[in-house]
C-alpha positions as CSV (number, residue, x, y, z in Angstrom):
1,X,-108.8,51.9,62.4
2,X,-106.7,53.6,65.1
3,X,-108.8,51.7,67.9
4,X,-107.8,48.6,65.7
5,X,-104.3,48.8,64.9
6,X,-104.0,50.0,69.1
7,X,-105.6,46.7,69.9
8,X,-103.4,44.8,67.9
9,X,-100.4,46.4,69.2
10,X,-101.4,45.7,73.0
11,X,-102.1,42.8,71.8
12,X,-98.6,41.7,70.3
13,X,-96.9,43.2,73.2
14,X,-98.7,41.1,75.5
15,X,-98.0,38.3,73.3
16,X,-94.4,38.9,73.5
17,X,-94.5,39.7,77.4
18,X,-95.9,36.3,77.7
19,X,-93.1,35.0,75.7
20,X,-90.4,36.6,77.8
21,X,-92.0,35.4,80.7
22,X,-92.2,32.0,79.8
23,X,-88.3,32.1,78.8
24,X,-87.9,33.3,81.9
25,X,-89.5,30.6,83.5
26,X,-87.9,27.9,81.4
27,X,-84.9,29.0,81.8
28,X,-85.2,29.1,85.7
29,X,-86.7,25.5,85.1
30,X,-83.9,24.5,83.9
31,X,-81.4,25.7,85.9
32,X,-83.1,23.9,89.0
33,X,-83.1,20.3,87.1
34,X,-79.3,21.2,86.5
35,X,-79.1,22.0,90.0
36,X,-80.6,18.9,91.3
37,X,-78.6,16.6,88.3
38,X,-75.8,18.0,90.2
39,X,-77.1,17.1,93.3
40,X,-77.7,13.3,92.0
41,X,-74.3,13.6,90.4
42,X,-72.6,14.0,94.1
43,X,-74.6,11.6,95.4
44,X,-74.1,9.3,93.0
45,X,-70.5,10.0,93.7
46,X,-70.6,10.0,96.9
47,X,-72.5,6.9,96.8
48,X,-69.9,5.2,94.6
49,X,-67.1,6.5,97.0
50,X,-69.0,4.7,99.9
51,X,-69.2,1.5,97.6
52,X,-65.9,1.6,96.7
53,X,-65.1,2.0,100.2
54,X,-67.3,-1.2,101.2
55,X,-65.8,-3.0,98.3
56,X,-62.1,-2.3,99.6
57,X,-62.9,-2.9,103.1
58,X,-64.7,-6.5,101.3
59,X,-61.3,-6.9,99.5
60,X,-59.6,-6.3,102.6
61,X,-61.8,-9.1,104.9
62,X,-61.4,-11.4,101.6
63,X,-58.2,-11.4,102.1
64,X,-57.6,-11.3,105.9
65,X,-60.7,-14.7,105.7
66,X,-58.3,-16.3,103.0
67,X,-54.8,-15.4,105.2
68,X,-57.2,-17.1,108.3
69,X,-58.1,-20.2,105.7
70,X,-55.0,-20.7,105.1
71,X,-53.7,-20.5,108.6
72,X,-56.2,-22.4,109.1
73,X,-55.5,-25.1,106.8
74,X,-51.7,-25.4,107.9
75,X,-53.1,-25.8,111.6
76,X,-55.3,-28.4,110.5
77,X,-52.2,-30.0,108.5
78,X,-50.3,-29.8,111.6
79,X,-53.0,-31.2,113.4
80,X,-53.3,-34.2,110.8
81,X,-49.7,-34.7,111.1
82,X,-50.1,-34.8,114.8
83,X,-52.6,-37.0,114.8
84,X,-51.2,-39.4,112.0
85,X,-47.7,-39.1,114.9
86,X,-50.1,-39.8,118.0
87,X,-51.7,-42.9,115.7
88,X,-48.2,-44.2,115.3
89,X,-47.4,-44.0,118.4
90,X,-50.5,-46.0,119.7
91,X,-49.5,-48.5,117.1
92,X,-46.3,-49.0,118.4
93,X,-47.1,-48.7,122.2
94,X,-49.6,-51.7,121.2
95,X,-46.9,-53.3,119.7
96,X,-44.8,-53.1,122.4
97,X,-47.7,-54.0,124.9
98,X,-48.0,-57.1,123.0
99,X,-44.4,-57.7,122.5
100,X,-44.6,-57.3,126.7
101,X,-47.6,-59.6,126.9
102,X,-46.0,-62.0,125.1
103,X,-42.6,-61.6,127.2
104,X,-45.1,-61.8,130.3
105,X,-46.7,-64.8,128.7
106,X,-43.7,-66.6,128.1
107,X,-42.4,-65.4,131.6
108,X,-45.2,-67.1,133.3
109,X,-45.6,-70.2,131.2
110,X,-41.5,-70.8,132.3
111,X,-42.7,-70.0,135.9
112,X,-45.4,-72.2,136.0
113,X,-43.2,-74.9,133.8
114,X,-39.9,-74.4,136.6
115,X,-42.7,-74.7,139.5
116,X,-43.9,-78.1,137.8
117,X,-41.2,-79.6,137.9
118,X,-39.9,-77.9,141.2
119,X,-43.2,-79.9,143.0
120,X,-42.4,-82.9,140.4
121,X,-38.9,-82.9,142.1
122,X,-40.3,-82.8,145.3
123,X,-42.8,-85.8,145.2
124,X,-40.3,-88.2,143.8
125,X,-37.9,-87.4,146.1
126,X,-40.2,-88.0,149.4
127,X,-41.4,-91.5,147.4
128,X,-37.4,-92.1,147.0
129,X,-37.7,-91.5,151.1
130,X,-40.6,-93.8,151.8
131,X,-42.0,-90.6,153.4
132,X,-44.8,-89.7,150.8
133,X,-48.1,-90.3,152.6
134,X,-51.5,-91.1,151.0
135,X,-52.7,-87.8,152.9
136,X,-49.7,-86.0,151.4
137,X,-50.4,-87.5,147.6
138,X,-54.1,-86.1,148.1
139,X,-52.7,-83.2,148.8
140,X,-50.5,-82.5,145.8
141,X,-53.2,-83.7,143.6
142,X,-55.2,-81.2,144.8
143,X,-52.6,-78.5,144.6
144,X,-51.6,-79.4,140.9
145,X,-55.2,-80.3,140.0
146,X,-56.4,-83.1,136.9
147,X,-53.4,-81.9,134.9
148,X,-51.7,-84.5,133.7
149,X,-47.5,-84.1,133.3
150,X,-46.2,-86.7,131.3
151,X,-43.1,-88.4,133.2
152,X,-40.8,-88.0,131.1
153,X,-38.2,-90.8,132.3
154,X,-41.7,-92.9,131.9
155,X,-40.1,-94.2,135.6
156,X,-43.2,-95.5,138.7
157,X,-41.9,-96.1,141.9
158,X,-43.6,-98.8,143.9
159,X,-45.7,-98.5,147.5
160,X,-44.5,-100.7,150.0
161,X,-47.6,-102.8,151.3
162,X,-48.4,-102.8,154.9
163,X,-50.7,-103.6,158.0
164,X,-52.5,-100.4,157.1
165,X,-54.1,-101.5,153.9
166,X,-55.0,-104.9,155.5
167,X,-57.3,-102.8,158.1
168,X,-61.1,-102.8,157.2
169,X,-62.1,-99.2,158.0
170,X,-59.1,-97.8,156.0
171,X,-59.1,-100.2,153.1
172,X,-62.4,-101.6,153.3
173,X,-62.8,-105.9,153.4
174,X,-61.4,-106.1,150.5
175,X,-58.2,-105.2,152.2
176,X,-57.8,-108.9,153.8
177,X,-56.5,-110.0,150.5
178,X,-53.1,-108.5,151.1
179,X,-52.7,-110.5,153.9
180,X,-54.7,-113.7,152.4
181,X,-51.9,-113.9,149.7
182,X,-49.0,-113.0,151.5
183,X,-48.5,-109.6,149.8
184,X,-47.9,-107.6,153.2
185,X,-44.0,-106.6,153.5
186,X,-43.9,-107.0,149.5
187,X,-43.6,-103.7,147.0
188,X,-46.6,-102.9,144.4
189,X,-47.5,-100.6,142.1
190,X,-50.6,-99.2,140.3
191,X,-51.9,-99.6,137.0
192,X,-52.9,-96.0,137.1
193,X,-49.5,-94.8,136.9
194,X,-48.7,-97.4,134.1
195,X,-51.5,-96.4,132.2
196,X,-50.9,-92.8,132.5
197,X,-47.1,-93.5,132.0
198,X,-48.4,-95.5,128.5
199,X,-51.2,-93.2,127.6
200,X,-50.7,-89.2,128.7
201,X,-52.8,-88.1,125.8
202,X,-55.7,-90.6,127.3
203,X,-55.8,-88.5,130.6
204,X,-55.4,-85.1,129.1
205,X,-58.0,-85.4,127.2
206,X,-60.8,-83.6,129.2
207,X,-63.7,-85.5,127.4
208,X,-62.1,-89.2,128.5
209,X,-60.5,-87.9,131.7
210,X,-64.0,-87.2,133.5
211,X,-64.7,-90.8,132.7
212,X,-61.2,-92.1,134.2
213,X,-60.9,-90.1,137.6
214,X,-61.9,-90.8,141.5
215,X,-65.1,-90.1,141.9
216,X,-66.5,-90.2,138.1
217,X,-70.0,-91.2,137.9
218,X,-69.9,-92.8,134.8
219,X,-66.2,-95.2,134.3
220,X,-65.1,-96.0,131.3
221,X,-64.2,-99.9,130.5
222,X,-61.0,-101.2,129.0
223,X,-60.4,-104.3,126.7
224,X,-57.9,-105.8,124.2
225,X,-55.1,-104.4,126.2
226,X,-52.0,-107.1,127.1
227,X,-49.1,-105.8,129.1
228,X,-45.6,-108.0,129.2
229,X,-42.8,-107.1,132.3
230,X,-39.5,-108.6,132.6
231,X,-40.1,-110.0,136.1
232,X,-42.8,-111.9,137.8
233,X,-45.5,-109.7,138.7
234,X,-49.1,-110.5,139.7
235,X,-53.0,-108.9,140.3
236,X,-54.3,-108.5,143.7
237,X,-57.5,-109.2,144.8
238,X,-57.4,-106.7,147.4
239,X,-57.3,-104.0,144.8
240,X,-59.5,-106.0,142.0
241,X,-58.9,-103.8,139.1
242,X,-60.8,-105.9,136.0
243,X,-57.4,-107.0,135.7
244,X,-55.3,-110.7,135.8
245,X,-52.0,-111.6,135.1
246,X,-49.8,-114.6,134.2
247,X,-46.4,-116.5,134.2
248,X,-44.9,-117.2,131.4
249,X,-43.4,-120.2,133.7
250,X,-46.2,-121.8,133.5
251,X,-48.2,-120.2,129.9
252,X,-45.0,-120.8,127.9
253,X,-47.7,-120.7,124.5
254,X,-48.9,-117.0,125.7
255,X,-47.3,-114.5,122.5
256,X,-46.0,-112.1,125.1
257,X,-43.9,-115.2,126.3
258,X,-42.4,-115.9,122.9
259,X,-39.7,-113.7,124.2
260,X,-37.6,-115.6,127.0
261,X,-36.7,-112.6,128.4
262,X,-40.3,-111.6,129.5
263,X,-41.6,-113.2,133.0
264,X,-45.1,-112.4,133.4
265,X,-48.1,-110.8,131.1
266,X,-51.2,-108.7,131.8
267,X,-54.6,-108.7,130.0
268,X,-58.6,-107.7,131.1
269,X,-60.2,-110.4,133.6
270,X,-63.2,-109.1,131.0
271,X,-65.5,-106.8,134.0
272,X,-65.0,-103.9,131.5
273,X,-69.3,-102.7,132.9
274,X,-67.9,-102.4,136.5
275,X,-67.4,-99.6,138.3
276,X,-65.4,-100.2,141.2
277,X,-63.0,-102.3,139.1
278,X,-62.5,-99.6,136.6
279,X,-61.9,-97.3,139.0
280,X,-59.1,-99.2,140.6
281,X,-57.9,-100.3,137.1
282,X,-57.9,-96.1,135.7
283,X,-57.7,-93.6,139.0
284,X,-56.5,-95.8,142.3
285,X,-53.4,-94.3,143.9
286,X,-53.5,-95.6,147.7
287,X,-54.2,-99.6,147.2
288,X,-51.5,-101.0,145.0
289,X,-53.0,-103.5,142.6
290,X,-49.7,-105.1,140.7
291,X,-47.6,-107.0,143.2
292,X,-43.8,-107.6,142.4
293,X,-42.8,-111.0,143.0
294,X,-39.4,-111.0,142.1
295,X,-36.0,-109.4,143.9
296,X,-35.8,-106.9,140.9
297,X,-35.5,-103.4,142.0
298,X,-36.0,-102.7,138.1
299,X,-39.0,-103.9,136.1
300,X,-39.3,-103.3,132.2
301,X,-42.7,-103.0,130.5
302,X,-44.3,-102.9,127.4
303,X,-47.5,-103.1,125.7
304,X,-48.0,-106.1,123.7
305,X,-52.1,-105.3,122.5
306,X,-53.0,-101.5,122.2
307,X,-55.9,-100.9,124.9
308,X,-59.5,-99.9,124.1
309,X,-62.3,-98.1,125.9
310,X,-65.9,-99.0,126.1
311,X,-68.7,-97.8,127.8
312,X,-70.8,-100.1,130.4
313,X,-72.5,-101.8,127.3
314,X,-69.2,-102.6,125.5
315,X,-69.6,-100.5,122.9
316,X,-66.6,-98.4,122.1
317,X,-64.9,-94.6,122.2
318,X,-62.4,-93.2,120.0
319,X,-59.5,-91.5,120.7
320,X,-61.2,-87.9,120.7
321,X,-63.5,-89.1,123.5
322,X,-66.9,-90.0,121.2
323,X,-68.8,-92.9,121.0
324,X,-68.1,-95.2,117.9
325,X,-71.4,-97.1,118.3
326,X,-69.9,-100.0,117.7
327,X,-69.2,-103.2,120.1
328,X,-66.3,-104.3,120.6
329,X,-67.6,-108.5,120.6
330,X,-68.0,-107.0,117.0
331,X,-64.5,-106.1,116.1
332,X,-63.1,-109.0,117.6
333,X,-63.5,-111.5,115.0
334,X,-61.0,-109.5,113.1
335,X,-58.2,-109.8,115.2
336,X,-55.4,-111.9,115.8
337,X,-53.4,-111.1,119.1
338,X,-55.2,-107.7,119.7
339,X,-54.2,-106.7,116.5
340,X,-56.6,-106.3,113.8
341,X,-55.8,-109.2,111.4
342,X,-54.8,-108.8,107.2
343,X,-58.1,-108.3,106.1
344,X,-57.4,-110.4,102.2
345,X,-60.4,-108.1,100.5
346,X,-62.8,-109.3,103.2
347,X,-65.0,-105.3,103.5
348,X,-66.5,-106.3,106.6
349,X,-62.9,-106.5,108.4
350,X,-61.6,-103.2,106.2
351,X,-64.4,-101.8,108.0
352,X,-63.2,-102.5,111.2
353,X,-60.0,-102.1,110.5
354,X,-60.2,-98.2,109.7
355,X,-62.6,-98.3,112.9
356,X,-59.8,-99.9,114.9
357,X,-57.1,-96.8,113.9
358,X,-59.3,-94.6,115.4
359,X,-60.3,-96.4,118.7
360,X,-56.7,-98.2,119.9
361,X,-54.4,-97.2,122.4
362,X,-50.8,-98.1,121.0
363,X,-47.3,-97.2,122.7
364,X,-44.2,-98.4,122.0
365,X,-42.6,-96.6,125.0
366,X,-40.8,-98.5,128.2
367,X,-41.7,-98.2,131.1
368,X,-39.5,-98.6,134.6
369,X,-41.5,-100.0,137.4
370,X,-38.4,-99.2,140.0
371,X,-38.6,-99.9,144.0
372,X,-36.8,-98.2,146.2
373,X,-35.9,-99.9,149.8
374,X,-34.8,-97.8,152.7
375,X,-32.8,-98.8,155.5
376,X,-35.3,-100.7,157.3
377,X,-36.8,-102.2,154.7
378,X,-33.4,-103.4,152.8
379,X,-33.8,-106.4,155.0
380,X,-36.2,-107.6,152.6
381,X,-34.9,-110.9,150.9
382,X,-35.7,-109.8,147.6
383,X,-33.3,-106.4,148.3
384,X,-29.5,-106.7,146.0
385,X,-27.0,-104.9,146.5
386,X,-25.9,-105.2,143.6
387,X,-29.0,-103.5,141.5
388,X,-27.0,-104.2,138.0
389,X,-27.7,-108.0,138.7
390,X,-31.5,-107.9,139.3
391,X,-32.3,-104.9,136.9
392,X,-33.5,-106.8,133.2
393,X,-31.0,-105.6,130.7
394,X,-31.9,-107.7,127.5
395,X,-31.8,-105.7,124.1
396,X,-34.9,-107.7,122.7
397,X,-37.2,-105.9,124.8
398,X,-38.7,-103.3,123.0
């Protein structure tokens, strides 16, 4: 009993020396998870201290990036507004270069206007001299080009014909004629210069101007045309230009001669497909083809039928330079003195007639065909001294 109650004694004080020892233990547990909460704790702080730190040092690049942004933006403003200036001012230096190009243009087109007429001065003043070579002509043509210049006082000034153009190896045999008819010693002029003095838009018109110069392959033709003058002239057959002429002396029914005060008349001898005679008739400037046979010193013409061009088959051109397609033997039922006639409804001749606006030559200018004498050659019997009484002055002209 003794022995039992002993055992159970040792056995509750064990019991309870387990128990301490396991408070013990516990409470040593727990101090060491305290302990190391702590430990978390400070880190944690110290963790949030270091974020906080990264998060104001963040703030403070967030701002010093937005303080660069918007530096950045002004300097890119300023650099817009520099570049909208520098764009304005290429605008107006290309303003002002064109404003300077144009001022050049002008400048030059003067220039080359003055110089025009400077040279233009100069040829009619060595033809007023006598002193203006065929050489020298060939020359200035040269110089000045195919341009034509209009002559504004619509004046020609005549070439005296000499021994030189009756000698075979300068004018050809041809040239025999002058002295065959007498026309050595008299003044004549060219039907080149009337035409071009009639017609300027005819020979500046590149596409019928290769067709009318020296040299051309291919030569146009020219039909329907009638000239009238105040005094006598005639053709020469040393210079056969597809061209006669008549008196009205002696063709007193010729229209042109209805008006007393016209002497002579002008119309196609009908070779319109040859060469040679178009080329004397359209480009000649050294062999004179009109002869003046009259003391005049002034001459007045004026186109009586407007002029039209054919090709070597007869078939004509309009006035832009194309081909029509259609003959002239086909128009000419239609007309009545070179003029297309009042077609009364008849559609065949309203065809022609809207066909004959676009092919014919007209001009209602005056020309002067004037000769000039020089001291020598004043002893020519058709020279006056007295230019007011040779020169035609009617007012029924033109």
């Amino acid at each position: 009993m003794n022995m039992i109650l002993f055992l159970l004694i040792l056995i509750l004080y064990k019991t309870k020396r387990s128990g301490d020892g396991r408070k013990d233990g516990g409470n040593y547990r727990c101090e060491e998870v305290l302990s190391q909460y702590e430990q978390n704790v400070a880190s944690a702080k110290a963790e949030a201290e270091k974020a906080q730190g990264a998060l104001l040092q963040c703030e403070q690049s967030s701002a010093s990036a937005k303080a660069e942004a918007e530096k950045a933006k002004i300097e890119a403003k300023k650099a817009q507004g520099a570049l909208l200036q520098y764009e304005q001012n290429v605008a107006s230096a290309k303003a002002e270069a064109k404003k300077a190009q144009g001022t050049l243009s002008q400048c030059e087109q003067s220039s080359a206007s003055t110089k025009a007429e400077a040279e233009k001065a100069k040829i009619e003043a060595k033809k007023a001299q006598g002193a203006l070579s065929q050489c020298e002509q060939d020359l200035i043509k040269e110089k000045m080009g195919d341009k034509v210049v209009e002559n504004e006082n619509r004046e020609i000034i005549s070439q005296k014909i000499t021994a030189d153009h009756v000698d075979i190896t300068k004018c050809g045999s041809t040239g025999v004629y002058y002295n065959s008819y007498k026309h050595v010693g008299c003044h004549g002029f060219y039907t080149s210069d009337l035409l071009e003095a009639f017609y300027p838009e005819m020979y500046s018109n590149p596409k019928i101007a290769e067709h009318l110069k020296l040299g051309s392959k291919v030569f146009y033709g020219a039909v329907n045309y009638k000239f009238a003058f105040s005094e006598s002239l005639d053709y020469s057959p040393a210079s056969f230009s597809n061209i006669l002429c008549g008196k009205c002396a002696v063709s007193r029914s010729e229209t042109a001669c209805r008006d007393n005060e016209i002497k002579s008349f002008c119309y196609p001898a009908g070779y319109y497909a040859n060469k040679d005679y178009n080329q004397n008739f359209f480009a000649e400037k050294a062999w004179p083809n009109l002869v003046k046979m009259s003391g005049a010193t002034t001459i007045r013409a004026k186109q009586i039928s407007p002029l039209i061009l054919v090709n070597s088959l007869g078939k004509m051109i309009d006035r832009e330079g194309n081909e029509t397609g259609e003959s002239y033997f086909s128009l000419t039922p239609y007309l009545n003195n070179g003029h297309i006639k009042d077609c009364l409804g008849n559609t065949t001749c309203k065809k022609f007639a809207a066909i004959m606006k676009k092919v014919a030559w007209d001009s209602d200018k005056e020309v002067l065909l004037k000769t000039v004498f020089d001291d020598v050659q004043k002893v020519n019997p058709y020279y006056s001294d007295n230019e007011d009484s040779s020169v035609f002055v009617g007012t029924n002209f033109v």
